[in-house]
C-alpha positions as CSV (number, residue, x, y, z in Angstrom):
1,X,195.5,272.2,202.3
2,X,192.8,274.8,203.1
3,X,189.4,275.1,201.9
4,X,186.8,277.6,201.0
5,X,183.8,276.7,203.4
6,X,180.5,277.3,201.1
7,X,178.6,275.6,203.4
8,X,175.9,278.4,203.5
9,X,176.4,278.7,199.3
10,X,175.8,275.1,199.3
11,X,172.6,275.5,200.9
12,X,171.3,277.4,197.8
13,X,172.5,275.0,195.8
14,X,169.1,272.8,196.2
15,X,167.5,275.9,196.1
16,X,168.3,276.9,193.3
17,X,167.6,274.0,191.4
18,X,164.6,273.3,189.5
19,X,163.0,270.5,191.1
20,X,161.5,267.7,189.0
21,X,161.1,265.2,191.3
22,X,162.6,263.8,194.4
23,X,166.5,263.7,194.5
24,X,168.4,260.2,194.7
25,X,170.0,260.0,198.2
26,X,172.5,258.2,196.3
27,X,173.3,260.9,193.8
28,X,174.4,263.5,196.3
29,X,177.7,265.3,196.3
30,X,179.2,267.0,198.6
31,X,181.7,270.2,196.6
32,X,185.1,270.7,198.6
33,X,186.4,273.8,196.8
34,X,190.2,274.6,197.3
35,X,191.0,277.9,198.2
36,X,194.0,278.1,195.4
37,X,190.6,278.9,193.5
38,X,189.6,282.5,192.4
39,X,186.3,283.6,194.3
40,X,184.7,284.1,190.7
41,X,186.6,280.3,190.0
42,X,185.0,279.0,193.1
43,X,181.8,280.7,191.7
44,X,182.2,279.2,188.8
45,X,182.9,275.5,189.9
46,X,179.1,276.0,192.1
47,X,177.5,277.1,189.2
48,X,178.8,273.8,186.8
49,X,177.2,272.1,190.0
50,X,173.8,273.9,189.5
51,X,173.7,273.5,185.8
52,X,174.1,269.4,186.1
53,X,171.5,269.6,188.7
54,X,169.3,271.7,186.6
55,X,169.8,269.8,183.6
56,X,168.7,266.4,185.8
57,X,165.6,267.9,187.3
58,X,167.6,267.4,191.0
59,X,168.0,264.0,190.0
60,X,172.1,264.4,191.1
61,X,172.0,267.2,193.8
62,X,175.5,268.9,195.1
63,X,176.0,271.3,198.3
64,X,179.2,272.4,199.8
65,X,179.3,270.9,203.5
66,X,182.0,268.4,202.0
67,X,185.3,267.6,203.8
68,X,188.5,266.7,202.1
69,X,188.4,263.4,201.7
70,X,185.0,262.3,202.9
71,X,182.6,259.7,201.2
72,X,180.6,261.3,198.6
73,X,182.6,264.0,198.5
74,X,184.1,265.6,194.9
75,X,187.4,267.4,195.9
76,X,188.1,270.8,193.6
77,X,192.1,271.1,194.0
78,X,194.4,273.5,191.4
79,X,196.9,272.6,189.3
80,X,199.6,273.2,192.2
81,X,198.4,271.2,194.4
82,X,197.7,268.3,192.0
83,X,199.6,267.8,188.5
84,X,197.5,266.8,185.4
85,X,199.2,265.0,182.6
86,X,200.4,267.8,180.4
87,X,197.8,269.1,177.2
88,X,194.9,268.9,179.6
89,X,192.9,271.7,180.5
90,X,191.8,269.4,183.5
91,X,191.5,266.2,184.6
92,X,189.2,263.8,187.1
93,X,190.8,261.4,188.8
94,X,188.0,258.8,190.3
95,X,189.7,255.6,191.6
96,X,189.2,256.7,195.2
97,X,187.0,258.6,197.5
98,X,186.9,261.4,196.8
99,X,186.9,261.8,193.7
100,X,189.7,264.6,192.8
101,X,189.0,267.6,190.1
102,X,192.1,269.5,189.2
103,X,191.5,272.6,186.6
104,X,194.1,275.3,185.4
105,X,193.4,278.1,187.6
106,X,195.3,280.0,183.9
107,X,192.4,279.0,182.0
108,X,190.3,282.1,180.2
109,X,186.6,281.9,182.3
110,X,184.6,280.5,179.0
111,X,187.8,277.6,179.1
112,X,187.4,277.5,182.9
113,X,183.9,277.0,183.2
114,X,183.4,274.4,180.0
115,X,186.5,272.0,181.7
116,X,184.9,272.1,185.2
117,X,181.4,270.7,184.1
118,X,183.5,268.2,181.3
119,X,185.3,267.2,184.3
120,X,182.0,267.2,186.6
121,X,180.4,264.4,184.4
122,X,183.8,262.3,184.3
123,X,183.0,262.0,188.3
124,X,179.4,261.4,187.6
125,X,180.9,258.5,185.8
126,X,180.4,259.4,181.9
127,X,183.1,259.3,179.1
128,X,184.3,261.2,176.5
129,X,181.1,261.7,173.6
130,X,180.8,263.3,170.5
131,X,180.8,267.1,169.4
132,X,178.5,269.1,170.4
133,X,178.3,267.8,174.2
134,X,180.0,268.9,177.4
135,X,181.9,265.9,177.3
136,X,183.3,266.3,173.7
137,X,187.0,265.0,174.4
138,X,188.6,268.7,172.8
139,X,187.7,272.1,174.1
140,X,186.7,273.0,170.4
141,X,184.3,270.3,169.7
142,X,182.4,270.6,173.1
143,X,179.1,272.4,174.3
144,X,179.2,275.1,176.6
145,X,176.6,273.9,178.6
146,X,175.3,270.6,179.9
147,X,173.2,268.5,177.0
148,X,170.8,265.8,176.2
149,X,173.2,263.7,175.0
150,X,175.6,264.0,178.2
151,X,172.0,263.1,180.2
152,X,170.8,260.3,178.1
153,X,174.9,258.6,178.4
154,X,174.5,259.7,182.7
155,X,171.4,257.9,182.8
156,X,172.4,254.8,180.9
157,X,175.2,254.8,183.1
158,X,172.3,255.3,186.0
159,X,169.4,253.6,185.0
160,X,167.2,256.8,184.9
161,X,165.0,257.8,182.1
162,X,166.7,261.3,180.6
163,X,163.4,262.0,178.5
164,X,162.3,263.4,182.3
165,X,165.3,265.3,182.6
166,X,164.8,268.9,182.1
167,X,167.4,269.1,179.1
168,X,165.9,266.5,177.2
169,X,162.2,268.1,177.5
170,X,163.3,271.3,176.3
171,X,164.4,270.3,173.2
C-alpha cells in the first residue's frame, strides 16, 4: 500500500496551530494518509487534524512523518483498501496500533470533511454524543466543526480542563 509523504505539510501542522500551552508528548499523532485519497481529500484529512488541534489549544498535536503501522500513528486508508460495515460514511477501527480511518473517497467534500473529524475523535477515544457536535452519531444531526461539547467528553476521557481549550473560551 503506498502513501502520500506529508512530511514537510506535517511540519506546518504545529505551525499552524494556535498554541495555548505546551503540547502533551503523549497526545501526539503521527497522520499516514493513503494515496487512494484525492490531493484536496488528503487536504482535507490535514485540515480535520488542524481543527482538533486548534480547538485543544495544541493540547493533541498531529504531523505527517507517520509510518504505516507505527506506534502513535493514525493510518488514513479508503474504502478499497479497507471495508466499513455497510450505511457508514466511515468508520475507526482502534483495537490496535495504529489506529485505522477508512472514509468514502464518493463522499460530497462537506460529507467528507464532517466524517473525517467524527472519525478523528473516535481515535482520540470519544463516543458518539448528541446533536449538534462533531460526534453526533448521523450525518444530519452533527456539527460541521469541532465543539465544546466534543472537548469537554475528550477531556473527561483525558483528564484536561476543556474551559482552557480554545472552543470552550470562545463561546
Amino acid at each position: 500500500m503506498k502513501y502520500v509523504p506529508i512530511a514537510l505539510v506535517g511540519l506546518s501542522l504545529i505551525a499552524r496551530c494556535t498554541i495555548g500551552f505546551e503540547p502533551a508528548p503523549d497526545k501526539h499523532y503521527n497522520l499516514s494518509i493513503s494515496v487512494g485519497f484525492s490531493p484536496a481529500q488528503a487536504d482535507m484529512i490535514i485540515d480535520a487534524a488542524i481543527e482538533w488541534q486548534n480547538a485543544t489549544g495544541g493540547y493533541i498535536t498531529f504531523d505527517g512523518a507517520g509510518q504505516p503501522g507505527g506506534a502513535e500513528t493514525i493510518e488514513f486508508m479508503t474504502e478499497k483498501e479497507r471495508q466499513p460495515d455497510p450505511g457508514l460514511y466511515g468508520e475507526t477501527w482502534n483495537e490496535g496500533v495504529p489506529s485505522v480511518i477508512v472514509v468514502y473517497t464518493s463522499l460530497d467534500d462537506k460529507l467528507f470533511r464532517q466524517s473525517t473529524l467524527h472519525e478523528l475523535g473516535h481515535a482520540l477515544g470519544l463516543q458518539h454524543a448528541g446533536a449538534g457536535t462533531i460526534m453526533c452519531h448521523g450525518a444530519g444531526c452533527a456539527s460541521q466543526h469541532v465543539t465544546c461539547k466534543d472537548v469537554e467528553q475528550l477531556c473527561s476521557v483525558w483528564g484536561c480542563d476543556a474551559s482552557k481549550m480554545p472552543v470552550c473560551a470562545a463561546k
